[in-house]
C-alpha positions as MATLAB code, in Angstrom:
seq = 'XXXXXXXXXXXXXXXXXXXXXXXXXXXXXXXXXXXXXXXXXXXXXXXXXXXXXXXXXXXXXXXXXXXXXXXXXXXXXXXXXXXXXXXXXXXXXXXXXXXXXXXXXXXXXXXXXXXXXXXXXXXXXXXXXXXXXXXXXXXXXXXXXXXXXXXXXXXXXXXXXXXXXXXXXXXXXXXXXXXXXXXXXXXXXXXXXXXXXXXXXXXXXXXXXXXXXXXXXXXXXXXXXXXXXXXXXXXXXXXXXXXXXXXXXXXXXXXXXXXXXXXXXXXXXXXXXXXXXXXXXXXXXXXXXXXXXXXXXXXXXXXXXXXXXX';
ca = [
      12.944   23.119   22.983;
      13.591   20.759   20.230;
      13.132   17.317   22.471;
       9.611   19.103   23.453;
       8.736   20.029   19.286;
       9.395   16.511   18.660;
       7.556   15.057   20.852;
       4.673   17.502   20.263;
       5.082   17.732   16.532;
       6.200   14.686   14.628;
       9.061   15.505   11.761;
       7.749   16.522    8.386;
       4.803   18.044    9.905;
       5.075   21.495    8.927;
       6.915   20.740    5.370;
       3.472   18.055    4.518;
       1.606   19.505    1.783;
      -0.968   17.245    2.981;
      -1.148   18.533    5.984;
      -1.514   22.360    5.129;
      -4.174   21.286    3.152;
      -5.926   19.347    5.694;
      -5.690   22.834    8.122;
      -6.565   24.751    5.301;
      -9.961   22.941    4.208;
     -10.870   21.739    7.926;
     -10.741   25.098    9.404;
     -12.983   26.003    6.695;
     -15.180   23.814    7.203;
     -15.270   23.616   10.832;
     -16.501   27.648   11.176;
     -19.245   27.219    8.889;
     -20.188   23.942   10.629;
     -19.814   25.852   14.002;
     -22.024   28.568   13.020;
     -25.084   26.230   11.310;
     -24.818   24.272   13.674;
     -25.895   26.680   16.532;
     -29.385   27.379   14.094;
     -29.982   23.657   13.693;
     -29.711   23.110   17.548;
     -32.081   26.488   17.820;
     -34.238   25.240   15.477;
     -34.481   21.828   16.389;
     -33.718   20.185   13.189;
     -30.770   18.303   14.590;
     -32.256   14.758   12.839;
     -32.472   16.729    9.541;
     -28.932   17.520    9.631;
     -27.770   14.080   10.750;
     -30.363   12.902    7.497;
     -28.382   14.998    5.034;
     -25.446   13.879    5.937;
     -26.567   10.723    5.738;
     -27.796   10.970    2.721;
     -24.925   12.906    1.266;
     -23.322    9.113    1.443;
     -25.378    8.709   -1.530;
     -23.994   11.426   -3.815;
     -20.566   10.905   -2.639;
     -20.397    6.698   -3.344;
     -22.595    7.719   -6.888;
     -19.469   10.443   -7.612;
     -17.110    7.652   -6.841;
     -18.613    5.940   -9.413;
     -18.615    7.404  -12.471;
     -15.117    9.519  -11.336;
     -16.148   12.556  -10.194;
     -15.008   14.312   -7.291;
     -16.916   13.361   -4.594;
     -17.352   16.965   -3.571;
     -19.699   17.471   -5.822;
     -21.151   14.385   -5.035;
     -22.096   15.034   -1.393;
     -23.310   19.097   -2.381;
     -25.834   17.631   -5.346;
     -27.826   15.167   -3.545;
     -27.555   17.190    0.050;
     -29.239   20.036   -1.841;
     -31.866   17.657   -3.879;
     -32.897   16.065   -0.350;
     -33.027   19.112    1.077;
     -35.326   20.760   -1.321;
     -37.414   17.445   -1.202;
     -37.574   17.465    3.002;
     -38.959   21.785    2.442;
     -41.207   20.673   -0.308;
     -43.258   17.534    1.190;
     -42.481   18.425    4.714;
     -45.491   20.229    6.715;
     -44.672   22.998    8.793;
     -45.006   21.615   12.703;
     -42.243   19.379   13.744;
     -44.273   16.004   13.308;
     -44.372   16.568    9.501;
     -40.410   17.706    9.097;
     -39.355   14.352   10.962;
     -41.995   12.130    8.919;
     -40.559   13.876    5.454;
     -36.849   13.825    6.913;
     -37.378   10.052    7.604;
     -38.804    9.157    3.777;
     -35.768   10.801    2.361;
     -33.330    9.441    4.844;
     -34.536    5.799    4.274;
     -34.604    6.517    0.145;
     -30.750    8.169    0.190;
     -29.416    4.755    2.381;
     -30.555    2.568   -0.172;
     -29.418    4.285   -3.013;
     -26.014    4.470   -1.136;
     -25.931    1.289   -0.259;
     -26.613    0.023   -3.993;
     -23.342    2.656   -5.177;
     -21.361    1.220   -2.393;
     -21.989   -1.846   -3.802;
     -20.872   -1.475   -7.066;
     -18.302    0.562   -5.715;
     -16.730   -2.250   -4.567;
     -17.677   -5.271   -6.726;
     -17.455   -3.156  -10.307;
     -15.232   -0.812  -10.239;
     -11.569    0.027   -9.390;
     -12.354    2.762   -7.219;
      -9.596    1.153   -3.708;
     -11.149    2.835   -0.677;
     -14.429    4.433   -1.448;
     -16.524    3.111    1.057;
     -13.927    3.897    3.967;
     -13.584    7.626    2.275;
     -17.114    8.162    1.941;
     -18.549    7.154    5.399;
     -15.323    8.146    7.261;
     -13.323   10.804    5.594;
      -9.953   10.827    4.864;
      -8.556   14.388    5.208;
      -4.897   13.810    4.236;
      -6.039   13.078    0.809;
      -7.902   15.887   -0.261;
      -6.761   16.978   -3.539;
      -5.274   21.148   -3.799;
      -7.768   21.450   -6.680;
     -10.663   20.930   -4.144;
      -9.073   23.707   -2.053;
     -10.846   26.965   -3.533;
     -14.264   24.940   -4.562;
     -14.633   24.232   -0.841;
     -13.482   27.733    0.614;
     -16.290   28.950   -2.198;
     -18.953   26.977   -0.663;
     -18.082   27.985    2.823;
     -18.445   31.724    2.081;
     -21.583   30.973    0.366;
     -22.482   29.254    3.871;
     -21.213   32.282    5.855;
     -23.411   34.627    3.152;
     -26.787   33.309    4.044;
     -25.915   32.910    7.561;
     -25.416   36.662    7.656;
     -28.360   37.441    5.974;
     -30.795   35.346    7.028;
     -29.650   35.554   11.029;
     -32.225   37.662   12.312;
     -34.928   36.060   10.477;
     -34.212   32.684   11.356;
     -33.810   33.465   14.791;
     -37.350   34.761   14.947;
     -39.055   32.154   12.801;
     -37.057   29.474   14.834;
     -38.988   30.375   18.110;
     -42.705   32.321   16.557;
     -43.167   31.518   13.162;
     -46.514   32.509   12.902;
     -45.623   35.867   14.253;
     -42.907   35.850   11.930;
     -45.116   35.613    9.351;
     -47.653   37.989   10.649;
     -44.744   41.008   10.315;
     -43.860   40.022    7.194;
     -41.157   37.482    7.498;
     -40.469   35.208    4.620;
     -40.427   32.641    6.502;
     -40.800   29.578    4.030;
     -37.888   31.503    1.825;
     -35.805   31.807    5.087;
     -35.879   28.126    5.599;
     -35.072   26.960    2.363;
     -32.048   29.351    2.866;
     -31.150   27.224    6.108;
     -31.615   23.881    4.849;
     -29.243   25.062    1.709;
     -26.569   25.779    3.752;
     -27.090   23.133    6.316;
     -27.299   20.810    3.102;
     -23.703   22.166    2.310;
     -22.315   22.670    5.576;
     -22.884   18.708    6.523;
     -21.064   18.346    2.728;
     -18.301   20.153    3.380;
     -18.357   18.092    6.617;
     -18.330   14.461    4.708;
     -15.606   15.602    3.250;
     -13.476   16.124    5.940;
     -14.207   13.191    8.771;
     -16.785   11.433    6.259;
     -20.895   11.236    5.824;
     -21.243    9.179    8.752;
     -19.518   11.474   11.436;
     -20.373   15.091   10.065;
     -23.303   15.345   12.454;
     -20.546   15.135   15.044;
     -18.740   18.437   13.957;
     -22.372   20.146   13.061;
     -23.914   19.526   16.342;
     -21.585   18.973   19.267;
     -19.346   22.046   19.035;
     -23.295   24.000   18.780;
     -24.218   22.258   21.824;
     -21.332   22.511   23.677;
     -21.439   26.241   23.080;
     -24.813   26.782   24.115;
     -24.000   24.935   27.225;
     -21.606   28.215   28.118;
     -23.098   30.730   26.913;
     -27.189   31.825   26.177;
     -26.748   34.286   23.345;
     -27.041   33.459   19.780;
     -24.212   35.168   18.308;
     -21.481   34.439   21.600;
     -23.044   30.527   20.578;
     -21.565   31.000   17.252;
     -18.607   32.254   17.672;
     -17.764   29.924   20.592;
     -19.266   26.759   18.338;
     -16.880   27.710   15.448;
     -13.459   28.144   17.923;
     -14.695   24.875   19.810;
     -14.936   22.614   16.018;
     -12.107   24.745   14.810;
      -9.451   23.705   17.848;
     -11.048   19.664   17.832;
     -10.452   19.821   13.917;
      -6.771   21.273   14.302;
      -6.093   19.178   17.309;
      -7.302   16.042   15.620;
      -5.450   16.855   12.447;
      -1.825   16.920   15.003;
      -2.693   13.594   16.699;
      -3.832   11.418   13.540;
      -0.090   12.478   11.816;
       1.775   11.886   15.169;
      -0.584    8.644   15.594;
       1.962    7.340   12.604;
       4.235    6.834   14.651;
       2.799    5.459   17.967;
       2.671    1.627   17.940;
       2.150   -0.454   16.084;
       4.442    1.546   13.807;
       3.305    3.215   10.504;
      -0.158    2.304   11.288;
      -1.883    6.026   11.164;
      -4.722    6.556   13.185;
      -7.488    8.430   11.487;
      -8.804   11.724   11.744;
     -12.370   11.519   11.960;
     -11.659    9.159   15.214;
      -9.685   12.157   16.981;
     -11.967   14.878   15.803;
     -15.194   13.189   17.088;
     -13.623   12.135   20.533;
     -12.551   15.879   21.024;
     -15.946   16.890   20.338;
     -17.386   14.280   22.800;
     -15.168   15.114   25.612;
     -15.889   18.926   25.065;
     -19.270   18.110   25.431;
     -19.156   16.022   28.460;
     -16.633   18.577   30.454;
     -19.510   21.259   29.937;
     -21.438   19.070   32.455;
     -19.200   19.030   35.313;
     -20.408   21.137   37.743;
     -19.991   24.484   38.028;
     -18.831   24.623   33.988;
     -22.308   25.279   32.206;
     -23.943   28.944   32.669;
     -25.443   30.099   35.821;
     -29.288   29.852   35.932;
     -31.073   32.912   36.683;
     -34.666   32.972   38.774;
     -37.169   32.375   36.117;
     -39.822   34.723   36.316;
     -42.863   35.258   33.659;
     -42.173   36.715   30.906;
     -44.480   39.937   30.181;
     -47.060   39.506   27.410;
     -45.196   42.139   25.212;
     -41.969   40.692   25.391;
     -39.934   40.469   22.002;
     -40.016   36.530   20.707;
     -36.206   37.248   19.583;
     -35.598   37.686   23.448;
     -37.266   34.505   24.582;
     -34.222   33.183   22.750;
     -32.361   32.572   26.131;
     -35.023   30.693   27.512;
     -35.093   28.123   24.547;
     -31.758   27.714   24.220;
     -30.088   27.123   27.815;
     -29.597   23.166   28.316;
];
């Protein structure tokens, strides 16, 4: 039993401090990553989240800069952008991608400019590897409870905005017509997206947070066609690649070459990947029904299946 734990699970594992904190805030953040990202897939605002998180590079390198945690870093501009893509952005789809693309392009520049001076005037030894690609073994304790915070703040407006989104997501305009907030609803959802993909930078970095946002969501709705099943499977599905990736990047350590870690944004994205791909072997994704028409009075937030079976 030993020769199997040591093989499995490297020694010092379970006494790293490091490590508990990496389970600890990954977890975390891989639920409330599992659960957004099932609405952004819904919703079709998978380029928006992939924008914030981009974009989150910005606030993260700027935080970098003048000390800060980078935390805060990623949240701040991730919300700004946000608010700017609900403000200028029309309605129909064309108009969201037009406005996501004008603040996408604006946030790389200004990232590019911190990571510049990042590296040429300041001290700051490995901010442009910890921005773009996380580094989850060196996440401070004191960062424990602000991120746990922002996760239940996540989990909050998920809750209360579920039903609502779901309905605006597919008729908006009928949304509207029973009295939906609809406009309020999805500055909700780009709030928490904006702080689900900065939770996610964090973790496996700015770059590869789309990763843990949408392919656990996809996967998930490859399985199963209802909403809330979707969610619950997303979050196990980022949950178990986080976890998983978190045991292979400390036993990486000591693979060859020796003491040459592997990181954990590389395991956790390749987990997701290969989740993905084994939901489209056959006889894995759901079973299709007969489509037949659906009647004229049919409830929108039923039509739900429909949209989201891929």
């Amino acid at each position: 039993m030993s020769g199997i734990r040591h093989w499995v699970f490297e020694p010092g594992l379970f006494d790293s401090d490091a490590v508990r904190t990496a389970v600890l805030v990954g977890g975390a953040v891989a639920v409330v990553s599992g659960m957004v990202g099932v609405l952004t897939v819904i919703r079709g605002q998978s380029f928006a989240g992939h924008a914030l998180a981009d974009v989150g590079a910005t606030g993260g390198s700027g935080a970098f800069l003048i000390g800060l945690n980078p935390l805060w870093g990623f949240i701040g501009i991730a919300v700004v952008a946000a608010g700017i893509m609900e403000t200028v952005g029309a309605r129909r789809p064309r108009g969201r991608d037009v406005a996501t693309g004008i603040v996408l392009g604006a946030g790389l520049g200004l990232a590019a400019l911190f990571l510049y001076w990042d590296t040429t005037w300041s001290n700051t030894t490995g901010a442009s590897i910890t921005v773009l690609f996380g580094s989850m073994f060196v996440i401070s304790g004191s960062t424990v409870p602000i991120v746990l915070a922002f996760a239940v703040f996540v989990l909050a407006v998920v809750v209360l905005l579920y039903r609502m989104l779901l309905l605006s997501s597919l008729h908006p305009d009928l949304a509207a017509a029973r009295g939906v907030p609809v406009r309020l609803a999805g500055i909700g959802y780009l709030a928490a997206l904006a702080v689900t993909v900065s939770l996610s930078a964090m973790t496996i970095g700015a770059v590869l947070s789309t990763a843990l946002l949408i392919g656990p969501a996809a996967t998930a709705l490859r399985l199963t066609k209802r909403p809330g099943a979707a969610m619950a499977l997303s979050s196990a599905i980022a949950v178990a690649a986080t976890w998983l990736g978190i045991l292979l990047a400390y036993d990486s350590y000591y693979w060859p070459p020796l003491n040459r870690g592997w990181p954990v944004s590389f395991f956790v994205v390749v987990l997701v990947f290969a989740g993905y791909l084994f939901t489209h072997l056959p006889g894995t994704g759901p079973r299709r029904a007969r489509q037949t028409p659906a009647p004229a009075t049919a409830s929108p937030v039923g039509l739900i299946n429909t949209r989201t079976g891929a």
